[in-house]
C-alpha positions as CSV (number, residue, x, y, z in Angstrom):
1,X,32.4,278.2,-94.0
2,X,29.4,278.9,-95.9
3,X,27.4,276.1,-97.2
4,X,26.1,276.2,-101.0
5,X,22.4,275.2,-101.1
6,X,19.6,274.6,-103.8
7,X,15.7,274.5,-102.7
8,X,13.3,272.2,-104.4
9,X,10.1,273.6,-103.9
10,X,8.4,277.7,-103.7
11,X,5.4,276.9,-102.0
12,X,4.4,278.4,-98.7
13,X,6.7,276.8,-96.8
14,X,9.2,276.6,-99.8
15,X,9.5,280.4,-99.5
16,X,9.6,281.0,-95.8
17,X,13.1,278.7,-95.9
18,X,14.4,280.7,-98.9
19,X,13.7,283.4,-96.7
20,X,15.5,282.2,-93.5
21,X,18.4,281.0,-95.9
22,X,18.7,284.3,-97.1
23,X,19.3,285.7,-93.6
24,X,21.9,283.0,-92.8
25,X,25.7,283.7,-92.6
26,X,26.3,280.0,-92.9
27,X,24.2,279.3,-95.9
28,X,24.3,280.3,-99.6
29,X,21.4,280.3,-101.5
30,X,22.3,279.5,-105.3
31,X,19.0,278.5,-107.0
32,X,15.3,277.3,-106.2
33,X,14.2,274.9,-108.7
34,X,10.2,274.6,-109.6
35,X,8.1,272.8,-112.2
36,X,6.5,275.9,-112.9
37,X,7.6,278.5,-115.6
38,X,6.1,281.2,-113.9
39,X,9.2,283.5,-112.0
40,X,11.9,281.8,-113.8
41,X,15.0,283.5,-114.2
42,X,13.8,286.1,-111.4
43,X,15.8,286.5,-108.3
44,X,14.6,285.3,-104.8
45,X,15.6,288.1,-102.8
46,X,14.4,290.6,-105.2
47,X,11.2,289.0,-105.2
48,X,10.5,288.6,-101.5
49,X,12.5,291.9,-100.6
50,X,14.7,291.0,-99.3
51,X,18.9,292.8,-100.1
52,X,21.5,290.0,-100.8
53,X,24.3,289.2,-102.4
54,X,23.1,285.6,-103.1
55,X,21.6,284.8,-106.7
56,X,18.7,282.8,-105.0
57,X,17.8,282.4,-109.1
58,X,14.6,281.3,-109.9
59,X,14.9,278.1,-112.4
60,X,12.0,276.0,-113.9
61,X,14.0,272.3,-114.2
62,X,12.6,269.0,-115.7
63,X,14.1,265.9,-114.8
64,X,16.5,265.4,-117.6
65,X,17.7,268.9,-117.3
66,X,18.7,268.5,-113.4
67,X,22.5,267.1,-113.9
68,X,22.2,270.1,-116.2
69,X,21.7,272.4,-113.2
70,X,23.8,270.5,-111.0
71,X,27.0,270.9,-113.0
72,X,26.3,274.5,-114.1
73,X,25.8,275.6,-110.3
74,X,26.9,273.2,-108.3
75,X,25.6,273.3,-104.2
76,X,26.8,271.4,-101.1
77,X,23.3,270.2,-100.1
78,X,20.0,270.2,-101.5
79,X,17.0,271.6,-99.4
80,X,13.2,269.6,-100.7
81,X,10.5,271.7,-99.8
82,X,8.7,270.2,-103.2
83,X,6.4,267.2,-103.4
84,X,7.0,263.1,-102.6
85,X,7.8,263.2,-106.4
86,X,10.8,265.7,-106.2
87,X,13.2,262.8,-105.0
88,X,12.7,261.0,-108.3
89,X,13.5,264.1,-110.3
90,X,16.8,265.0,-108.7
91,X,17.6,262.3,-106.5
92,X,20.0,259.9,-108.6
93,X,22.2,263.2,-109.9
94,X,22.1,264.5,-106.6
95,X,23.9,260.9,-105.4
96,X,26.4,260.7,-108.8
97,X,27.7,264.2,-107.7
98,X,28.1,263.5,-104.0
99,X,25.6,266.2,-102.6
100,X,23.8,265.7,-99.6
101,X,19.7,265.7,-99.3
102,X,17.8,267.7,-96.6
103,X,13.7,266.6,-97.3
104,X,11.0,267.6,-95.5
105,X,8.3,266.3,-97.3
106,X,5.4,265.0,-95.0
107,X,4.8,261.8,-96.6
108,X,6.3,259.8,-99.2
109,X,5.4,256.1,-100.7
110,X,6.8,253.2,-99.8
111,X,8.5,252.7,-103.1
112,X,9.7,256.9,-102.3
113,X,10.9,255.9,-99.3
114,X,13.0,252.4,-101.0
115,X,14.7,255.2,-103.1
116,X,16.1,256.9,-100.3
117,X,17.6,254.2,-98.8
118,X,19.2,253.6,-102.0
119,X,20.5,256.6,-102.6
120,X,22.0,257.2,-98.9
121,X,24.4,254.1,-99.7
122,X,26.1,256.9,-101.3
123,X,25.3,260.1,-99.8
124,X,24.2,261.5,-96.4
125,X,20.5,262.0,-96.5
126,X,18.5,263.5,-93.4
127,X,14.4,262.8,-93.9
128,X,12.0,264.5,-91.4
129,X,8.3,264.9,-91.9
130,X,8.5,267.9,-88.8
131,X,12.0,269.5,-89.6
132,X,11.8,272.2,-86.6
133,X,14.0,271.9,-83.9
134,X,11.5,272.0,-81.3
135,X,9.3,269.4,-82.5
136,X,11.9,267.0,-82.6
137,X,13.4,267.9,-79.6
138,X,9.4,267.4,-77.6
139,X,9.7,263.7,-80.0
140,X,12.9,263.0,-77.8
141,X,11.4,264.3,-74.2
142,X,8.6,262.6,-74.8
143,X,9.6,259.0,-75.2
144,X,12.3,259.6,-72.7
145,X,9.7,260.1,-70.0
146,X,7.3,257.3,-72.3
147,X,10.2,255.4,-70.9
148,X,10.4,256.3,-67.4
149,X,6.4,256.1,-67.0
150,X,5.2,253.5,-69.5
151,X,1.9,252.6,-67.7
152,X,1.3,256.8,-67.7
153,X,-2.0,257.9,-69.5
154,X,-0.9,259.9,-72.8
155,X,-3.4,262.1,-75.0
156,X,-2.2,263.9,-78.4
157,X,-3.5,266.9,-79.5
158,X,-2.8,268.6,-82.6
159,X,-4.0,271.7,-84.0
160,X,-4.0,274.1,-87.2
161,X,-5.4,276.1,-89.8
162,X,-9.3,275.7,-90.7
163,X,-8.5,274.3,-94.1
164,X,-6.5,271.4,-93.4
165,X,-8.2,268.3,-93.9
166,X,-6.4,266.2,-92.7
167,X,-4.6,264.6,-89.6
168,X,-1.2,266.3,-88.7
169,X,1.4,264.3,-90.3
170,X,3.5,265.3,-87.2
171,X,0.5,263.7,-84.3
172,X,0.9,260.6,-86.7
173,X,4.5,260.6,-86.3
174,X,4.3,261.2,-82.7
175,X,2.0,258.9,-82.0
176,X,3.5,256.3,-83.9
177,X,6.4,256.7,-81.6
178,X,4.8,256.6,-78.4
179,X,2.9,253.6,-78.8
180,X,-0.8,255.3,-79.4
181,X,-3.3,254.4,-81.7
182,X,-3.4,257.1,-84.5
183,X,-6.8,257.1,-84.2
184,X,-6.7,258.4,-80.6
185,X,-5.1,261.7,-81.4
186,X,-7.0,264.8,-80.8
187,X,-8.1,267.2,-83.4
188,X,-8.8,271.0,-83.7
189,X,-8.9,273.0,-86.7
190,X,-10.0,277.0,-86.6
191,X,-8.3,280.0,-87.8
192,X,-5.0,280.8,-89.3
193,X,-3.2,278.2,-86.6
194,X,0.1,277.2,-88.1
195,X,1.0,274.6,-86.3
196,X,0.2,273.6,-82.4
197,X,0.7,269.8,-80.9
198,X,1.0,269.2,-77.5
199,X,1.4,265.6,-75.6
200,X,-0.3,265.2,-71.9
201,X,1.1,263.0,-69.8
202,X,-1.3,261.9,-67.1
203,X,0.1,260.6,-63.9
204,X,-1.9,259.9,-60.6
205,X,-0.9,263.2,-58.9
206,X,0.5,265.1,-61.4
207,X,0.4,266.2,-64.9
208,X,3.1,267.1,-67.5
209,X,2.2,268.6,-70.8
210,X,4.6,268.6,-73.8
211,X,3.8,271.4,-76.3
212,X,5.6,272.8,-79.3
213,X,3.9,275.5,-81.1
214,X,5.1,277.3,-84.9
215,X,4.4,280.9,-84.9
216,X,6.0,281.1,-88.6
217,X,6.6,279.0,-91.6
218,X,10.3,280.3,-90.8
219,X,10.9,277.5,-88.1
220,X,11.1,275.3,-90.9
221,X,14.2,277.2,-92.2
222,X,16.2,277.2,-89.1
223,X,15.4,273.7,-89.1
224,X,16.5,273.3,-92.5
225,X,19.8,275.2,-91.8
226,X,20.6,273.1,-88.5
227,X,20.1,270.0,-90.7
228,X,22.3,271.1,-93.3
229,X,25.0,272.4,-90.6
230,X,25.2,268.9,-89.1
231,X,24.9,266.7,-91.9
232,X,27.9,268.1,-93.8
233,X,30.4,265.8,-93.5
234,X,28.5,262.5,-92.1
235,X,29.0,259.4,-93.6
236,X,26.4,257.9,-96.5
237,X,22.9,256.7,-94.8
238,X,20.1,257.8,-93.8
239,X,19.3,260.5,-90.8
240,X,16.2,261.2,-89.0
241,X,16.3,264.8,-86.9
242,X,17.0,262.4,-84.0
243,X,20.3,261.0,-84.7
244,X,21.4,264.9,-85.1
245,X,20.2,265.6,-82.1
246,X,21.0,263.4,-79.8
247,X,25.1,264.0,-79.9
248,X,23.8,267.5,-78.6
249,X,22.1,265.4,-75.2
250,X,25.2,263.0,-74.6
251,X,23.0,260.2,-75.6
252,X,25.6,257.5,-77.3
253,X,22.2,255.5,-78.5
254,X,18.4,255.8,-80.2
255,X,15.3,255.8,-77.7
256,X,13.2,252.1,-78.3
């Protein structure tokens, strides 16, 4: 069954998942909504070239028009690629109309965050910073063998582009998880790097490294389309990549 979707958000990343959406059997692409005027009313897979049957349109929404949208083309799931802000704009019709949330954003506010919780009382909402497969699939190995070896020596390090300022979002999350100091995590910024982060693991005799690596903003999209695939039909709450992954290892319960 194909799943009707709407994307928040045309950035970078915003159009890679349109994109990998595009190319999916199980996924329909019905809109991407954007603050901007600019492209409105022009088709997605005209504009990135790419042939489909799926209207992808292009619509500039406000706020007060989104239950608007929502009735007028109505979608399964709703994909945020946007900004923290995005889940205030659509988030409460989303929840009156019963459709599901799939947000990526990186970082969102505490009082951001307070919203979703109130909003998956009523809907099925999945929220992951990193929403590629892989990285959340190293998360799991890593405090599985955190576990086994807690006394181990463990080193982050993340790298990417030239231009990002800032510490990966991701090494925070990591590291957050594993019990290490954010401050400890390793930095390297050069080039066009997408995305590299790799965990070491230093025992006495022996050394395991953990790395996860994006070649393409497209990782995001599969991501995106396995977190759409396995939300359908979950109960109201809140979902981290972790409890859809983990039915996929035979593991009944979280990692501490």
């Amino acid at each position: 069954m194909t799943i009707r979707v709407g994307l928040f958000g045309f950035g970078k990343a915003g159009r890679a998942v349109a994109t990998t959406l595009l190319n999916s059997k199980e996924t329909w692409l019905s809109w991407v909504a954007r603050r901007s005027s600019r492209l409105e009313h022009r088709s997605v897979p005209e504009y990135i070239g790419i042939e489909s049957e799926e209207p992808g349109t292009i619509v500039c929404v406000s706020p007060e028009k989104v239950g608007s949208l929502l009735d007028e083309q109505p979608v399964e799931v709703i994909v945020d690629f946007s900004s923290p802000h995005g889940i205030e704009a659509y988030g409460a019709a989303a929840a009156e109309r019963g459709i599901a949330i799939v947000s990526a954003i990186s970082s969102y506010e505490e009082h951001h965050v307070q919203l979703l919780h109130s909003l998956s009382k009523r809907i099925p909402i999945l929220w992951s910073p990193n929403i590629t497969v892989g990285i959340n699939f190293l998360m799991l190995a890593a405090k599985l063998l955190r576990q086994i070896a807690p006394s181990t020596d463990v080193e982050i390090l993340e790298e990417h582009f030239r231009a990002k300022p800032e510490v990966s979002g991701t090494a925070k999350a990591i590291a957050r998880e594993l019990g290490i100091p954010s401050q400890d995590i390793k930095s390297i910024r050069a080039g066009g790097i997408i995305g590299r982060h790799e965990i070491l693991f230093g025992f006495p005799y022996q050394t395991v490294r953990l790395i996860h690596e994006s070649i393409s903003r497209e990782a995001f999209g599969n991501g995106a389309i396995f977190a759409v695939k396995q939300l359908m039909g979950k109960q109201a709450g809140l979902y981290a990549m972790e409890d859809l992954l983990m039915p996929f290892l035979g593991v009944q319960q979280q990692l501490g």
